[in-house]
C-alpha positions, 0 to 999 in steps of 0.5 A: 110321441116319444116313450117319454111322452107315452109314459107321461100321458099314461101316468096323467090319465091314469091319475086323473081317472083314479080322481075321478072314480073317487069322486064319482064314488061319494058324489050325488049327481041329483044333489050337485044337479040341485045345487046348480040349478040353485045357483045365481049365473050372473055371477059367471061374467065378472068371475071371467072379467077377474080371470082374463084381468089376471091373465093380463097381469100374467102377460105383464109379468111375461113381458119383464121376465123377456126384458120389455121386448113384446107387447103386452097384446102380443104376450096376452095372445101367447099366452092365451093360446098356450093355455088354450092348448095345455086345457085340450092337448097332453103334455102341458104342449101350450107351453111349447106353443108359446116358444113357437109363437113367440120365435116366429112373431117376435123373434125372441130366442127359444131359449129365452123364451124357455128361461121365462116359462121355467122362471113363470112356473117357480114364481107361481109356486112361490106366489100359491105358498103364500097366498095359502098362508094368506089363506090360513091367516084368514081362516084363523083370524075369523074362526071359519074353519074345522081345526081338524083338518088343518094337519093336511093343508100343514102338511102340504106347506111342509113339502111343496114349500120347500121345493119352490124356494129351493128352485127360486134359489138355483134360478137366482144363482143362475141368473146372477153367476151364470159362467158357472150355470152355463158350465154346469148345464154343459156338463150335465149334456156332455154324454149325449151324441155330439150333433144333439149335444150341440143343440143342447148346449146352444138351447143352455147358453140361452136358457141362462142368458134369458135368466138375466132379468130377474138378477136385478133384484128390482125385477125380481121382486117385481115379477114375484110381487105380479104373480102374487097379484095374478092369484089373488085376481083369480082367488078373487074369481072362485069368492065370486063364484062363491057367493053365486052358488052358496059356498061357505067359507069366504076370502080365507076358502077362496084363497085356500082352495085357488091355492090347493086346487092349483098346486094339485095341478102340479102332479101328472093329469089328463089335458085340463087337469081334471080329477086331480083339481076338482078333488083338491078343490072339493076336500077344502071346501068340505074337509076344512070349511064344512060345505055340505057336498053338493055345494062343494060338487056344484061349485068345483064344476062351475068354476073348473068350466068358467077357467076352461071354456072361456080361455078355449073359446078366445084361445081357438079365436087367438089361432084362427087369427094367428091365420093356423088351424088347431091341428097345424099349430099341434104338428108344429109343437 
């Protein structure tokens, strides 16, 4: 691993535990474990039915961002083990193992591939935004919410929105003049050494080439308007969930916490996200809907394993039948 990579994994694990030692500070664990024992588990099957739905939406959605090429089976595979792998390894690597494994059974371009990825992660930026709008409008229209609080939620609108449509923005220029992106990522690798820099303008030249969907503004809206419905699924999971183990708040706290609770998945984290999901979910269970703590505690567990143990299991499935072992598959990413 690199000093890059070094100081990354550290920052990670070092924010995560700050989380968790915050956490582990105002929780009671013969509470939560009161809570869940309360709780209706039946509620687990089609909360992971909604979750593999939107990961199958999110597979569509691959599959027009790469020009219609794969299958989406194939995709869905892909991207199972890519988010197998960023539950249980640092550095976010699944993403790298979705390059990997798409170059070698589908033979697309890294690239490519790569262009798709970054387009991925601005959509689902863009796509949160607005489902905590959503969120919000909810919790207005129904009074389910303590005004207090929303000043937070507000002001995490004001600064994550703002990167989100400034990089939708830079993508879509590079999609639509990309002899100026392609000259401008030149520049940008010009002072590495030559035989890198050869490498690297190769890996731009398919990088903006791979942009070329979303020029077309059909695609474009059609890929914004999947991801938008990916989130919605998976908000749709956490209502579930919540009806299961007596969280109060309904579609307006399900669409705020799947928002929040995600976004805050976007600042360095230990493999997982842990910490860092579990405290944003639980401040807008408690801090804006009122939820006693141990509800919030008990269901922010429940609904961090549901989104990690299922997509493990089937992911280490996806490897053993890609005919790799989970320790060859790390050498190779």
């Amino acid at each position: 691993m690199t000093r890059g990579g070094f100081l990354r994994l550290f920052i990670g694990l070092a924010v995560s535990a700050a989380c968790i030692a915050f956490l582990v500070s105002i929780v009671r664990g013969e509470n939560v474990g009161q809570s869940l024992a309360a709780g209706n588990p039946a509620v687990l099957l089609p909360a992971v039915v909604l979750y593999f739905a939107g990961t199958t939406i999110r597979s569509l959605r691959w599959r027009y961002l790469l020009g219609g090429k794969p299958s989406v089976l194939l995709l869905f595979r892909t991207l199972v083990i890519g988010l197998m792998l960023n539950d249980l390894l640092p550095g976010r690597l699944g993403e790298v193992a979705r390059v990997y494994l798409l170059a070698r059974n589908a033979s697309i371009p890294v690239g490519a591939s790569l262009a798709s990825i970054v387009v991925e992660r601005v959509l689902d930026g863009i796509a949160l935004i607005t489902l905590l709008g959503l969120g919000l409008v909810v919790a207005v229209a129904t009074g389910s919410y303590r005004a207090e609080a929303f000043g937070g939620v507000l002001v995490a609108v004001a600064i994550v929105g703002p990167i989100f449509v400034a990089a939708t923005a830079v993508l879509l220029w590079a999609a639509r003049w990309p002899a100026g992106a392609r000259q401008l990522g030149h520049l940008v690798v010009r002072p590495a050494p030559l035989r890198p820099r050869e490498r690297l303008d190769r890996l731009v030249d398919g990088t903006v080439a791979g942009l070329a969907p979303i020029a077309s503004g059909a695609t474009g809206l059609t890929v914004f308007l999947l991801s938008l419905l990916a989130w919605l699924i998976e908000a749709s999971m956490y209502f579930v969930i919540m009806t299961g183990f007596h969280v109060i708040g309904g579609l307006a706290a399900a669409a705020l916490g799947t928002a929040v609770a995600n976004l805050a998945t976007l600042v360095p984290s230990s493999p997982g996200y842990i910490g860092t999901f579990d405290l944003a979910l639980r401040q807008v269970l408690v801090g804006v809907f009122g939820n006693a703590g141990e509800e919030a505690d008990g269901f922010t567990i429940v609904v961090h394993l549901a989104l990690i143990v299922p997509v493990v299991v089937v992911g280490l499935f996806f490897v053993w039948r890609e005919d790799l072992s989970l320790p060859e598959l790390r050498r190779r990413v």
